[in-house]
Residue frames relative to the residue before (quaternion, step in Angstrom):
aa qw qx qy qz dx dy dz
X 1.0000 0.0000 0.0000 0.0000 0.00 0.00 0.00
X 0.0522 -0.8568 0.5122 0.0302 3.16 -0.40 1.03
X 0.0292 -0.8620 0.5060 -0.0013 3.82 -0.93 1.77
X 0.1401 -0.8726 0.4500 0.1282 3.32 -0.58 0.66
X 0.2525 -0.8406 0.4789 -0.0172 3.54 -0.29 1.57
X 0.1092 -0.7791 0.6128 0.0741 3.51 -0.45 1.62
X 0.3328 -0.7313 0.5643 0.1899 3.62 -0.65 0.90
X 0.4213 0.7276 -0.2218 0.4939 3.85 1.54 -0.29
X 0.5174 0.7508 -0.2158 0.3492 3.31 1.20 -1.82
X 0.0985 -0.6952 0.6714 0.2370 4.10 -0.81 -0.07
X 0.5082 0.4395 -0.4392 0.5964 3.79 1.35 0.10
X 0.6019 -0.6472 0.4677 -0.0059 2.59 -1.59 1.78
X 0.7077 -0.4486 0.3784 0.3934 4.03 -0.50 0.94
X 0.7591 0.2637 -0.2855 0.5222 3.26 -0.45 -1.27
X 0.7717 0.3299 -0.4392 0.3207 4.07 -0.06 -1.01
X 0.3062 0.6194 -0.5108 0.5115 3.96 1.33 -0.01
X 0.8366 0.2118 -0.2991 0.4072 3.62 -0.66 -1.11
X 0.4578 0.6656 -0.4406 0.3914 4.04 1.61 -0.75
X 0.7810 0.3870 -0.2261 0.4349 3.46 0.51 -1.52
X 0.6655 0.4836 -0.3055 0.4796 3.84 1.06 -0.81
X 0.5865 0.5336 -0.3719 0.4828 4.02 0.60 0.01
X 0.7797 0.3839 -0.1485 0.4718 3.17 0.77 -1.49
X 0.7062 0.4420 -0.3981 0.3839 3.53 1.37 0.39
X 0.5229 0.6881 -0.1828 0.4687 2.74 1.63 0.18
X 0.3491 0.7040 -0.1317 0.6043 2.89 2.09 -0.81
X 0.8510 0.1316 -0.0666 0.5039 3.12 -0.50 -1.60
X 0.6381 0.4129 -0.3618 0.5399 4.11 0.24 -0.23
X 0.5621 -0.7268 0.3673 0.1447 4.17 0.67 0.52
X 0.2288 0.8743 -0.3200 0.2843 2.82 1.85 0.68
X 0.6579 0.1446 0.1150 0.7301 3.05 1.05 -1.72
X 0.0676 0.7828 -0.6149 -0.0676 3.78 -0.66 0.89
X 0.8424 -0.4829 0.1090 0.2129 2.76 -2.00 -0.06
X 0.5953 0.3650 -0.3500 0.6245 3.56 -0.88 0.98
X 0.6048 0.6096 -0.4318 0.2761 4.06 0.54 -0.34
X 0.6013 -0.6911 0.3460 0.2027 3.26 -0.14 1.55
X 0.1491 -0.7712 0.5367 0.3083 4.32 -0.12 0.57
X 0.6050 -0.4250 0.4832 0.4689 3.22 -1.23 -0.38
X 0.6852 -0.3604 0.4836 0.4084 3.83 -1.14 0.44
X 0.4672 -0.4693 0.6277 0.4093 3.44 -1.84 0.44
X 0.8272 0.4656 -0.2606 0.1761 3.82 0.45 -0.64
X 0.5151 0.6028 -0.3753 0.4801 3.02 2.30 -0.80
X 0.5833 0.5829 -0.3774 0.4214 3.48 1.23 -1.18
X 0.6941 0.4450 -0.3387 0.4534 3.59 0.02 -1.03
X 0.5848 0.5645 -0.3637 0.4550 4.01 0.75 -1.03
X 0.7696 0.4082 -0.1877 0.4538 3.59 0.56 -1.57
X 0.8277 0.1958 -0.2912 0.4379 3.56 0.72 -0.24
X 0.4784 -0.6859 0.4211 0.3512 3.45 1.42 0.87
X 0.5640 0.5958 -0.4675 0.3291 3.70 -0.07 1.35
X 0.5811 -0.5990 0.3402 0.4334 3.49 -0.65 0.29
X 0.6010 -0.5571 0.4821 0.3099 3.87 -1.15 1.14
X 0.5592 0.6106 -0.3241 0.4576 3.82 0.89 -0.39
X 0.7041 0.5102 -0.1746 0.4621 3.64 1.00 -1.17
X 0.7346 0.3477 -0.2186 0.5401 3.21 1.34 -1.17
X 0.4088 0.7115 -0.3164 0.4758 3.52 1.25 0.20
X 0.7291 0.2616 -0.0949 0.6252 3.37 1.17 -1.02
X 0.6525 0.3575 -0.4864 0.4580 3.45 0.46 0.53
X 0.4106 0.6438 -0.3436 0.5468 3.67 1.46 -0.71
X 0.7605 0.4075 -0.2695 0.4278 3.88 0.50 -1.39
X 0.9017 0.3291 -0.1661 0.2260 3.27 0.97 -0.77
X 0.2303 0.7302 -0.4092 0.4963 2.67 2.48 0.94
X 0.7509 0.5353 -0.1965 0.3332 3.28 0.66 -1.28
X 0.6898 0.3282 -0.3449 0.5454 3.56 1.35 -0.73
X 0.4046 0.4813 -0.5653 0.5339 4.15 0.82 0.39
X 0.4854 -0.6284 0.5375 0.2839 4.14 0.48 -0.96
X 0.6441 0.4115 -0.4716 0.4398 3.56 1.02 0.25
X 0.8102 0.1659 -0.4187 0.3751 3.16 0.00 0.85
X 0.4740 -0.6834 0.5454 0.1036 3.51 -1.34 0.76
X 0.0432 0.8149 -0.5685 -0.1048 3.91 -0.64 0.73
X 0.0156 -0.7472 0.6505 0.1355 3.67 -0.67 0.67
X 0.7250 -0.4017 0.4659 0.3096 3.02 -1.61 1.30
X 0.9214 0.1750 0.0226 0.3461 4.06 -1.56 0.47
X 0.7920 0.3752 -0.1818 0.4459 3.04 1.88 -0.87
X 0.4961 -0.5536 0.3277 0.5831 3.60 1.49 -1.13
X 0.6228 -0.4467 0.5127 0.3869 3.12 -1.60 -0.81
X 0.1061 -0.7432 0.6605 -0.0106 3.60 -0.77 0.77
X 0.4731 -0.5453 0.6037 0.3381 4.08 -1.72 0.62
X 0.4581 -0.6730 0.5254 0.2474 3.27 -0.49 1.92
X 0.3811 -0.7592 0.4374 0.2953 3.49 -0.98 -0.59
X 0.5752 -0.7772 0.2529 0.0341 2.95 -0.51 1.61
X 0.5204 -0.5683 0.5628 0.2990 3.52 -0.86 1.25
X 0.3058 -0.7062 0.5273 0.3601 4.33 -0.70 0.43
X 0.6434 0.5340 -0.3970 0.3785 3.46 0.87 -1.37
X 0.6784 0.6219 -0.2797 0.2734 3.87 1.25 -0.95
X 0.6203 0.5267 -0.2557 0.5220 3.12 2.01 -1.16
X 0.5165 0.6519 -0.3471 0.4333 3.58 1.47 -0.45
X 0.7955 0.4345 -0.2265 0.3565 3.03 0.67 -1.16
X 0.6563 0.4299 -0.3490 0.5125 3.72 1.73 -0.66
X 0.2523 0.6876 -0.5152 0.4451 3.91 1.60 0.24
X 0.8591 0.3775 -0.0826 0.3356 3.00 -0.21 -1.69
X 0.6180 0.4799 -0.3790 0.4941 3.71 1.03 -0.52
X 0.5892 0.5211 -0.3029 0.5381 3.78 1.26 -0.45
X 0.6010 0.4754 -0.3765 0.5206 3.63 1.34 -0.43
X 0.7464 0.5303 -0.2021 0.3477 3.30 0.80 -0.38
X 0.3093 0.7199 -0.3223 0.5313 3.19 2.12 -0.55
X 0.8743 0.2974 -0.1339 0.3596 3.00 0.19 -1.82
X 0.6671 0.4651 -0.4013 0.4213 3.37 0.60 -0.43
X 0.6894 0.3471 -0.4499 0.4493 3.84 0.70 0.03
X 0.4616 0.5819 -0.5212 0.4203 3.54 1.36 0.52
X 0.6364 0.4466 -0.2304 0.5852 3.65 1.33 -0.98
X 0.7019 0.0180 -0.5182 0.4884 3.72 0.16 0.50
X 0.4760 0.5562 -0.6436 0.2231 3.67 0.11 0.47
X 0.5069 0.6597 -0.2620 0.4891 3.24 1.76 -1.36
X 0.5056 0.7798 -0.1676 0.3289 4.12 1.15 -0.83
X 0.8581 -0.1089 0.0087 0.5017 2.55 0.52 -1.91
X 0.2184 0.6868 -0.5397 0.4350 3.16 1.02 1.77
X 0.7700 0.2970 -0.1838 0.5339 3.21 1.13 -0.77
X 0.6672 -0.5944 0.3829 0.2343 3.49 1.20 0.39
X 0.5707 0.7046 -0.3327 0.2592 3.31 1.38 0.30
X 0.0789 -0.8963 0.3002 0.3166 3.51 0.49 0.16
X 0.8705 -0.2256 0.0759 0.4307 3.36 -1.82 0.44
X 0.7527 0.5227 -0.1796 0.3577 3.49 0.58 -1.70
X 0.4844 0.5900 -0.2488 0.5961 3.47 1.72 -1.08
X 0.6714 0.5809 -0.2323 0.3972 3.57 0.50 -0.58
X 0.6836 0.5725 -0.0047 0.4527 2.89 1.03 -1.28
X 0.6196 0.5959 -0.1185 0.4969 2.54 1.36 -1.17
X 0.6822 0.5988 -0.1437 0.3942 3.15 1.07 -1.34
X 0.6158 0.5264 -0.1685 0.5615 3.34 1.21 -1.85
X 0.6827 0.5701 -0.2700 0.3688 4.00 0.76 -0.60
X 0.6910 0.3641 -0.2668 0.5646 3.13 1.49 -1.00
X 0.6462 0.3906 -0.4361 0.4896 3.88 0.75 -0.37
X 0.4969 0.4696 -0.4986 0.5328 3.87 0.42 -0.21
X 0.6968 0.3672 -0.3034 0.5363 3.89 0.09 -0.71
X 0.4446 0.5368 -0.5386 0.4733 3.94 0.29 0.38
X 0.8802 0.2599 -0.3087 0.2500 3.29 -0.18 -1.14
């Protein structure tokens, strides 16, 4: 599992590793039943306090992507499909109003777009 921690950031630790897990999660990175890393290896490996990863651990679990078993650990709970579909697609949507915000900064217009999305869809 791989987390990258910007000390720079104005988002707070725990919601850094919240928002990194749960994309990982929902993009099929880390699937279901895949075992996490301790609250302590995490906290060791990214040099923070077992308290921080504690609360991001806590606040996977009450969203439902992650699972903790007593003695054993935390594990990627397993996942409704239509649900992971549906947080897929809200992230598709992020990005595309970054790309026509990105648009009509640069003055491109709708059809030009279109245009664009047609020829890279026709790549594959």
């Amino acid at each position: 599992m791989d987390i990258i921690i910007s000390n720079a950031s104005p988002e707070p630790i725990y919601e850094q590793i919240v928002r990194q897990v749960k994309n990982q999660i929902i993009t099929g990175e880390l699937e279901d039943g895949e075992p996490l890393p301790s609250i302590r290896n995490l906290a060791r490996q990214l040099q923070i306090s077992v308290i921080t990863t504690k609360r991001a651990y806590e606040e996977l679990e009450r969203e439902g992507l992650i699972v903790t078993v007593g003695g054993k650990g935390s594990f990627v709970a397993g996942q409704n499909k239509e649900y992971l579909r549906e947080k897929r697609l809200c992230l598709m949507e992020e990005k595309l109003a970054g790309i026509v915000q990105e648009a009509r900064t640069l003055k491109v217009s709708r059809r030009e777009l279109e245009q664009l999305l047609d020829v890279i869809y026709g790549e594959e």
